[in-house]
C-alpha positions in Angstrom: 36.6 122.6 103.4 38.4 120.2 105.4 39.8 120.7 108.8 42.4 119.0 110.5 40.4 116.4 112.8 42.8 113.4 113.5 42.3 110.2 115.7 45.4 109.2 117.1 46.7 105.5 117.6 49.5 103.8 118.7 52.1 105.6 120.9 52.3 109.3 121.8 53.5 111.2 119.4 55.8 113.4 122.0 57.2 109.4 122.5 57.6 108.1 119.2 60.3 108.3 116.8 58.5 107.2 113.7 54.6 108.6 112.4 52.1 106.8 110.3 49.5 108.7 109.0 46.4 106.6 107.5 43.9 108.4 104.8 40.6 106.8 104.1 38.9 106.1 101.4 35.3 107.6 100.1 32.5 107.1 102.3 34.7 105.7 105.1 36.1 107.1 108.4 39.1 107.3 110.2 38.2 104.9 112.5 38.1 102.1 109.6 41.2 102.8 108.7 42.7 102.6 111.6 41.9 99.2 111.8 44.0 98.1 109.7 47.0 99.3 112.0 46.7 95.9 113.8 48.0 94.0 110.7 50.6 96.5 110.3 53.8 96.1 112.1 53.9 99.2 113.9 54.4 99.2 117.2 57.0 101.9 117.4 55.1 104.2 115.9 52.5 107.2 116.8 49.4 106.5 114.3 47.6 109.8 112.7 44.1 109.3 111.0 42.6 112.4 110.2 38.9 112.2 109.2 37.6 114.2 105.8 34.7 116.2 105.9 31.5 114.6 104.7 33.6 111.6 104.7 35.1 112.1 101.2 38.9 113.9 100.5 37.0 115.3 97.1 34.2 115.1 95.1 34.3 113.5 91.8 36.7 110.7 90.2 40.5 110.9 90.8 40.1 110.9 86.6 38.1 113.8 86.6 40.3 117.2 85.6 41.6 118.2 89.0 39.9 121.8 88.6 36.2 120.1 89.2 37.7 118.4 92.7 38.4 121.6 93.6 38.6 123.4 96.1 38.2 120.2 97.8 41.6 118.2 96.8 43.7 121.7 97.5 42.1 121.7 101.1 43.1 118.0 101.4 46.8 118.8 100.4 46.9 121.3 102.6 45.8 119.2 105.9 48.4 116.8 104.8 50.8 119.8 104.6 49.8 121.1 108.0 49.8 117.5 109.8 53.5 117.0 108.2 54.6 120.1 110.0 53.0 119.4 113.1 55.2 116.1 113.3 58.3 117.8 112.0 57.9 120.6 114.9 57.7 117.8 116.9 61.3 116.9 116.3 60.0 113.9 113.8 62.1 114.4 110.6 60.5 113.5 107.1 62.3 110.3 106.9 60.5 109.0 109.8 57.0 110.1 108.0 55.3 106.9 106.5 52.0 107.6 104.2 49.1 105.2 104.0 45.7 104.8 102.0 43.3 103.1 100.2 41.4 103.6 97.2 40.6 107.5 97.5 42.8 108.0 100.3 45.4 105.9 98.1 45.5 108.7 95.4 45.7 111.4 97.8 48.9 109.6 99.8 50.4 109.1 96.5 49.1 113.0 94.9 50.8 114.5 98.3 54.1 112.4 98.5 54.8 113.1 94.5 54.0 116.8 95.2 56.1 116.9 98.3 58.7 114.5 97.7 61.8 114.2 99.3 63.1 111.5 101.7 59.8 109.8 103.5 59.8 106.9 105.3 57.8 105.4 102.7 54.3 105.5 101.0 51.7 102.8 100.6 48.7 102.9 98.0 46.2 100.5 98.2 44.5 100.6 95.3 45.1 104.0 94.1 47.1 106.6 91.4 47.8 110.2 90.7 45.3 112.3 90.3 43.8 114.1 87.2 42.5 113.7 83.8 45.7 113.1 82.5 49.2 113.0 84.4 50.3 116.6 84.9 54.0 116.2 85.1 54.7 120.1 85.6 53.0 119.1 89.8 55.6 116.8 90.6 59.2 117.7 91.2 62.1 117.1 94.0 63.5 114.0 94.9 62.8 110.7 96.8 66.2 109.8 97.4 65.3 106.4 97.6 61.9 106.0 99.6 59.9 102.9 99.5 56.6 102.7 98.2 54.4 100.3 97.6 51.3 100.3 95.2 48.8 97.1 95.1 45.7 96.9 92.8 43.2 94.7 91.1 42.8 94.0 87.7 40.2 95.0 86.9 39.5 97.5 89.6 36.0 99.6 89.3 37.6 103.1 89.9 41.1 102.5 89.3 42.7 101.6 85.8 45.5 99.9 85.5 46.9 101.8 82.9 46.7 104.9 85.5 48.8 102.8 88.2 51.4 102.0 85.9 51.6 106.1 84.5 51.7 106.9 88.3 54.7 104.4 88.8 56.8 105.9 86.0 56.2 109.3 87.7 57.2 108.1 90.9 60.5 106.3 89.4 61.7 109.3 87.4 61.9 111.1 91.4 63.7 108.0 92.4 61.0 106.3 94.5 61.7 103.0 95.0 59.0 101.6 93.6 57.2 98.3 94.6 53.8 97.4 92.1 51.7 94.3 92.5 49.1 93.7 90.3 46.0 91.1 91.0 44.0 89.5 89.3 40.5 90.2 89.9 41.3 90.9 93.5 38.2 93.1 93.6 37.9 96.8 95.6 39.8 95.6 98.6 42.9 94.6 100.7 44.6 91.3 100.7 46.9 89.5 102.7 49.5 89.2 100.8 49.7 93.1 100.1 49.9 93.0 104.2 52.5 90.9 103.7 54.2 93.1 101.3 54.3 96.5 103.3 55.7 94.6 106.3 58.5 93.6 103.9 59.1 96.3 102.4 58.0 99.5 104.2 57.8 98.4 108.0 60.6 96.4 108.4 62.4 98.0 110.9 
C-alpha cells in the first residue's frame, strides 16, 4: 500500500497560507513533478508532492472497473485524505487547498476532489478523467461552491479518451465546479504552454 512519503517545496507549511499538492503520473516521481512548480505562479504557497509506491497510484487503466485497481486506488484516496487533514490541522482551510496532476496523477486529483468536494482552492488535471469502467455517479456528492478547475488534454491522447474528459466535466458541473476544458489537437502525452498559461489565469491568480 501506499504511505504518506511527501517532498516538500516552496515555503513552510507552518508559514504559508495557501497548499499545493502535486500527484504524479505512472512511472514518475515526485521530484518530476515538482518541477513543474517553477512555471507555476506559486510563490505564496507551501508545495506537497507525495511519492506512490512502486511509482504508480494503481495498477491498471483509469478505464479498468475500479475493483481490479484495488486496493491500490482506496490506499491512494486515503493518503490524499490524510495529507488534507494534516494541512487543515495546520490551520490551512480547504479553500486554500489547490490539487495538481497529470496523466495518472490527473485522474486521481480529479477522483479525490469529486469524492471530497466542497470549496477547494481549485483543481488542475493535466490530461486526466474519473476513474472507472463507466462513470459511477452514486461516488460523487457534496458541493464545489464555485471552485476552479481546470482540465487540458489531447486529442487523441493514448490513455485518455476524450469522450471520458468530457463525461468527467459534466460530473464536475452538476457539483458546481467551475469548470475550465481545453482540448488540443494532437498535443500528444504531455504539457503545454499554453495550458501553463491557463492555470496561472485561472487557478493561481491571486
Amino acid at each position: 500500500m501506499h504511505k504518506k512519503q511527501i517532498i516538500q517545496a516552496g515555503k513552510d507549511i507552518k508559514d504559508a497560507k495557501k497548499v499545493l499538492i502535486m500527484l504524479h503520473g505512472r512511472g514518475a516521481s515526485a521530484e518530476d513533478i515538482l518541477s513543474i512548480a517553477s512555471y507555476l505562479k506559486v510563490n505564496d504557497f507551501a508545495i506537497l508532492a507525495p511519492q506512490a509506491t512502486n511509482y504508480t497510484w494503481y495498477p491498471y487503466s483509469f478505464l479498468m472497473p475500479p475493483k481490479q485497481n484495488e486496493p491500490w486506488l482506496s490506499s491512494a484516496i486515503e493518503v490524499l485524505k490524510e495529507i488534507v487533514k494534516d494541512i487543515n490541522e495546520q490551520g490551512i482551510s480547504s479553500a486554500h487547498i489547490y490539487f495538481l496532476g497529470f496523466s495518472q496523477g490527473a485522474c486521481l486529483t480529479l477522483e479525490f476532489v469529486a469524492r471530497h468536494a466542497t470549496r477547494w482552492g481549485g483543481a488542475v488535471a493535466f490530461t486526466g478523467g474519473l476513474i472507472g469502467d463507466k462513470i459511477y455517479p452514486e461516488n460523487y456528492s457534496g458541493d464545489f461552491n464555485d471552485t476552479p478547475v481546470f482540465i487540458g488534454t489531447s486529442d487523441p491522447d493514448p490513455h485518455v479518451p476524450v469522450e471520458r474528459v468530457e463525461e468527467s466535466v459534466q460530473v464536475l458541473e452538476r457539483m458546481h465546479a467551475q469548470v475550465t476544458k481545453k482540448v488540443y489537437k494532437n498535443m500528444g502525452h504531455t504539457i503545454s504552454q499554453d495550458e501553463i498559461d491557463q492555470v496561472n489565469k485561472l487557478i493561481f491568480k491571486d
